[in-house]
N, CA, C and O of each residue as an XYZ file, in Angstrom:
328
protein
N       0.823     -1.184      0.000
C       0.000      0.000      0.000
C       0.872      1.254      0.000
O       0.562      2.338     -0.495
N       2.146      0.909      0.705
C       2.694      2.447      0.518
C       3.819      2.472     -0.462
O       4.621      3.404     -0.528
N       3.847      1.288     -1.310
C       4.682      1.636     -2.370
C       3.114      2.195     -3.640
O       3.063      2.719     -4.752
N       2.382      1.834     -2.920
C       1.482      2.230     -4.368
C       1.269      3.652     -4.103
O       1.283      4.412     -5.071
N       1.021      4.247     -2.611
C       0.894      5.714     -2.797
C       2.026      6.665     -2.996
O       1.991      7.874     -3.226
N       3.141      5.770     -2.845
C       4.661      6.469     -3.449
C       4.371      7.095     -4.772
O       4.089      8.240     -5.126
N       4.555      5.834     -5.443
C       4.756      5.860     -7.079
C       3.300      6.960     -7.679
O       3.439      7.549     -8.751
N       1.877      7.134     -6.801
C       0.947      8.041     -7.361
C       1.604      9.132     -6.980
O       1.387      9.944     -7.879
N       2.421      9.731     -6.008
C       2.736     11.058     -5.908
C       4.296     11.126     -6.318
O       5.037     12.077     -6.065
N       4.551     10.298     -6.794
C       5.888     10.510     -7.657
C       5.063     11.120     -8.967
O       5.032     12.296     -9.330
N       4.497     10.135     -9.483
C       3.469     10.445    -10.995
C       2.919     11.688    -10.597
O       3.179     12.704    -11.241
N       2.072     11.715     -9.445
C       1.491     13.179     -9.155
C       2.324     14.510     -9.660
O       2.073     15.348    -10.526
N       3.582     14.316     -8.614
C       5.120     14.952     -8.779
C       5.341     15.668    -10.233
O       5.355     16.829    -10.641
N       5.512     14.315    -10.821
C       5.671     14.464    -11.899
C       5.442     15.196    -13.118
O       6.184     15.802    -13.891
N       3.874     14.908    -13.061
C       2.856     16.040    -13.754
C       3.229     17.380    -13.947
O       3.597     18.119    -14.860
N       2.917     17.423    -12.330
C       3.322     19.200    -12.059
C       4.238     19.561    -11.970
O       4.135     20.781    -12.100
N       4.925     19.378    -11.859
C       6.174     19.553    -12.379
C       6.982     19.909    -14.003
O       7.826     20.731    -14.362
N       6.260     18.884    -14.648
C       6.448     18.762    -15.886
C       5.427     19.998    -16.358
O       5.974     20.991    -16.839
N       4.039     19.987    -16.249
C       3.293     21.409    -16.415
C       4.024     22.437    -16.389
O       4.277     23.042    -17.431
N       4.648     22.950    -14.816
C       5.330     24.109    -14.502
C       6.913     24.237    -15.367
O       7.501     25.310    -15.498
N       7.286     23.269    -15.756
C       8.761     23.612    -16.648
C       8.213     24.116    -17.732
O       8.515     25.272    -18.029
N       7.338     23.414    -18.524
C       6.702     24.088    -19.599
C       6.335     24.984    -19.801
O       6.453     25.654    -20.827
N       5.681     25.250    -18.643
C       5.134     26.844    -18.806
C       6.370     27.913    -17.945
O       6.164     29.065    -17.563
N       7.042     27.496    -17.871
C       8.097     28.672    -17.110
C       9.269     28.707    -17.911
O      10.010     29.678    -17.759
N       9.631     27.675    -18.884
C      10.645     27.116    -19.249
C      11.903     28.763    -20.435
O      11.703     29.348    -21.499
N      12.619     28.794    -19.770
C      13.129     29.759    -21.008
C      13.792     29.223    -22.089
O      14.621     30.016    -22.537
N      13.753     28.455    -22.517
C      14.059     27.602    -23.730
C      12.857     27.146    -24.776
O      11.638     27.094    -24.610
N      13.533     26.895    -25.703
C      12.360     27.194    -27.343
C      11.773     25.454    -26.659
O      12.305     24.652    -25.890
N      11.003     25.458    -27.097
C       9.821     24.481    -26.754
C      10.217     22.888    -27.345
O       9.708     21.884    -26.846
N      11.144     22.837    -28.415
C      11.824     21.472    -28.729
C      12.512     20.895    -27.982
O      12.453     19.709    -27.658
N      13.612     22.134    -27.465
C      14.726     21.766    -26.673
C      14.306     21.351    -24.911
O      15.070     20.809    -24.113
N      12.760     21.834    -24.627
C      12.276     21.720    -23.203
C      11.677     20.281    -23.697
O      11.720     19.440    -22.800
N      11.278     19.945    -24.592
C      10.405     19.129    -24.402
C      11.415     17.515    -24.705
O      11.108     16.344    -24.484
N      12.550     18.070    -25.228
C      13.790     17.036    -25.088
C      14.163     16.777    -23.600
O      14.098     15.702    -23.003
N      14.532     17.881    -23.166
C      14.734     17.702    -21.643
C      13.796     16.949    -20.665
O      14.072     16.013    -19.916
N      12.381     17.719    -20.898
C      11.507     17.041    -20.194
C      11.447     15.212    -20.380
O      11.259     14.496    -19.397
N      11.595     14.771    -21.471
C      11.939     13.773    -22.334
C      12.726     12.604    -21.737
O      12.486     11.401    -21.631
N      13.888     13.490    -21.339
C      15.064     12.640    -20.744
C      14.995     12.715    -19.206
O      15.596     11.836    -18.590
N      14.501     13.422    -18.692
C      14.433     13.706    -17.418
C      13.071     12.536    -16.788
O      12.996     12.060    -15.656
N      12.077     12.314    -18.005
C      11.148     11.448    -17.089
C      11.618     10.056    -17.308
O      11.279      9.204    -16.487
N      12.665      9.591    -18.737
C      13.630      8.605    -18.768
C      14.192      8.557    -17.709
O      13.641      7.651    -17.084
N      14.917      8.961    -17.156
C      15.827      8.927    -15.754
C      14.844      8.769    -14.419
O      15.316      8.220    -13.424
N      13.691      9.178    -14.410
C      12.876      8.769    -13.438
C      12.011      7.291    -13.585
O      11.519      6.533    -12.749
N      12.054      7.282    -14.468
C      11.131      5.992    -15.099
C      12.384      4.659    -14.498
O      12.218      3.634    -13.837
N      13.904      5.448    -15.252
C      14.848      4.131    -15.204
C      14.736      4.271    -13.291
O      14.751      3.153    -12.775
N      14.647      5.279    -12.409
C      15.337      5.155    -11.117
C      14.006      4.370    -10.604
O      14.395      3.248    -10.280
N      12.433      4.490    -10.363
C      11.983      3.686    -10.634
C      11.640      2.222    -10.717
O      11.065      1.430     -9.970
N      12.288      2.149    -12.074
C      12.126      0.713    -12.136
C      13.605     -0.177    -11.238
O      13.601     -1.403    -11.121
N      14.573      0.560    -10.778
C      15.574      0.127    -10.587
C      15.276      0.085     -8.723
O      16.035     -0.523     -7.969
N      14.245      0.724     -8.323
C      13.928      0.883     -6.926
C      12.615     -0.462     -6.979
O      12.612     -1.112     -5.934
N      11.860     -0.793     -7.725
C      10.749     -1.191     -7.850
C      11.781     -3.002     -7.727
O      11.605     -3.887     -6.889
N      12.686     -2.983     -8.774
C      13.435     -4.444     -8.513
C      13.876     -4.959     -7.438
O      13.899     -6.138     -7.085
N      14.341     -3.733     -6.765
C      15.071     -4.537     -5.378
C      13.981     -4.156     -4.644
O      13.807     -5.291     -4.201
N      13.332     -3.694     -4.271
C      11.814     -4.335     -3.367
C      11.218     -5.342     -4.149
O      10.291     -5.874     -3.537
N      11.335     -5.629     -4.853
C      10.851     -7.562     -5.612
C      12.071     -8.474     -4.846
O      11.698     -9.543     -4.363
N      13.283     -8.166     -4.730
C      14.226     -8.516     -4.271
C      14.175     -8.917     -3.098
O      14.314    -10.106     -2.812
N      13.951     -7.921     -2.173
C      13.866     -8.076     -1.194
C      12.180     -8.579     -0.453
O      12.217     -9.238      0.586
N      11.072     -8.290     -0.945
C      10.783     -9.413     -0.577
C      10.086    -10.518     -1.334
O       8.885    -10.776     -1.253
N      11.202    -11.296     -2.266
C      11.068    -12.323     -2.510
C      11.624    -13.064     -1.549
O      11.100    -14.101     -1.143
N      13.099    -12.441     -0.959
C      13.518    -12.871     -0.183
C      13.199    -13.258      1.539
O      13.758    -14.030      2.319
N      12.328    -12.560      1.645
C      11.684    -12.804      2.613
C      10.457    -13.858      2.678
O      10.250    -14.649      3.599
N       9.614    -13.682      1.385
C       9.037    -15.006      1.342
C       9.796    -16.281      1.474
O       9.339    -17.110      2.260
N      11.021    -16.595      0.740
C      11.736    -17.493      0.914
C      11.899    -17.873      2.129
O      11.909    -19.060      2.456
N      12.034    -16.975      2.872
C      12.625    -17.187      4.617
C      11.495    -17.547      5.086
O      11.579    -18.433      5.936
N      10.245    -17.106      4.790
C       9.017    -17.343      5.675
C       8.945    -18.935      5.038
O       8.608    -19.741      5.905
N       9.171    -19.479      3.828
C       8.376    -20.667      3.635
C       9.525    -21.694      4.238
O       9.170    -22.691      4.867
N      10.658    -21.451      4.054
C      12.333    -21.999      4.607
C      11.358    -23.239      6.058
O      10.366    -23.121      6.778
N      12.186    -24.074      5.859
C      11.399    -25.374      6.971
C      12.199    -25.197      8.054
O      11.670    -25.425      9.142
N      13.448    -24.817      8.043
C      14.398    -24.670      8.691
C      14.200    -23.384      9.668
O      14.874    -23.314     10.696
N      13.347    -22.459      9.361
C      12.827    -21.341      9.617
C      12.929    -21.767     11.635
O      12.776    -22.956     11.914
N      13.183    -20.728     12.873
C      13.517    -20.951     13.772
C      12.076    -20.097     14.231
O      11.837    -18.892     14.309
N      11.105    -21.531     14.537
C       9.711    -20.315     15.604
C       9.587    -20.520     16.363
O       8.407    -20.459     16.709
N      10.673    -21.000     17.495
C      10.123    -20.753     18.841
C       9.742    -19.622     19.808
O       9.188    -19.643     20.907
N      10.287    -18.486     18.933
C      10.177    -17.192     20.195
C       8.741    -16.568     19.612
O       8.261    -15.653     20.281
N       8.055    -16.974     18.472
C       7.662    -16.185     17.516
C       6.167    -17.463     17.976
O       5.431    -17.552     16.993
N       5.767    -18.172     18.921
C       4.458    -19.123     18.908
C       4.212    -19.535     17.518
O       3.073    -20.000     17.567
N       4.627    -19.627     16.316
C       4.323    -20.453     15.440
C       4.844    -21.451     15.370
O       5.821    -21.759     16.051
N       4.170    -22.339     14.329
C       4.723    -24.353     14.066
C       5.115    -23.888     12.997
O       4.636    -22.922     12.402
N       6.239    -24.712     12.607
C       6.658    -24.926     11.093
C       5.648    -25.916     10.393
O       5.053    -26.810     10.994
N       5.484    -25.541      8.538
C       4.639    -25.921      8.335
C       4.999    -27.638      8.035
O       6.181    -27.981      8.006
N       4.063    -28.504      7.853
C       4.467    -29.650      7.869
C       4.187    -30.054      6.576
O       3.037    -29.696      6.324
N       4.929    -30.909      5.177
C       4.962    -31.197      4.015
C       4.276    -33.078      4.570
O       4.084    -33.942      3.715
């Protein structure tokens, strides 16, 4: 839930942001809209490069939770039984 309201006010972010360069921008309108261009490339790539290692990490944690070997005594759970 709070990676999903991240990424809406990143996008939110984004928008307005991108609105306000445009309209403030002192550069001819090709060269802003190149920039703008590359600039949401670089957010898109940081992104997807933040979005992997939270898959990363918890895949990895599922792993640990399903792990048999998993240690629950302090924690009142049973390991599950196959």
């Amino acid at each position: 839930m709070k990676l999903v309201l991240f990424f809406r006010g990143m996008l939110l972010g984004a928008l307005v942001g991108g609105g306000l360069l445009l309209l403030l921008a002192p550069r001819s309108g090709e060269r802003t809209r190149a920039h703008v261009q590359e600039w949401m490339q670089s957010v898109w790539r940081e992104g997807q490069v933040a979005a992997e290692a939270k898959r990363m990490e918890l895949m990895a944690h599922i792993e640990e939770l399903q792990s048999p070997t998993r240690d629950t005594r302090h924690t009142g759970l049973r390991p599950i039984e196959e």
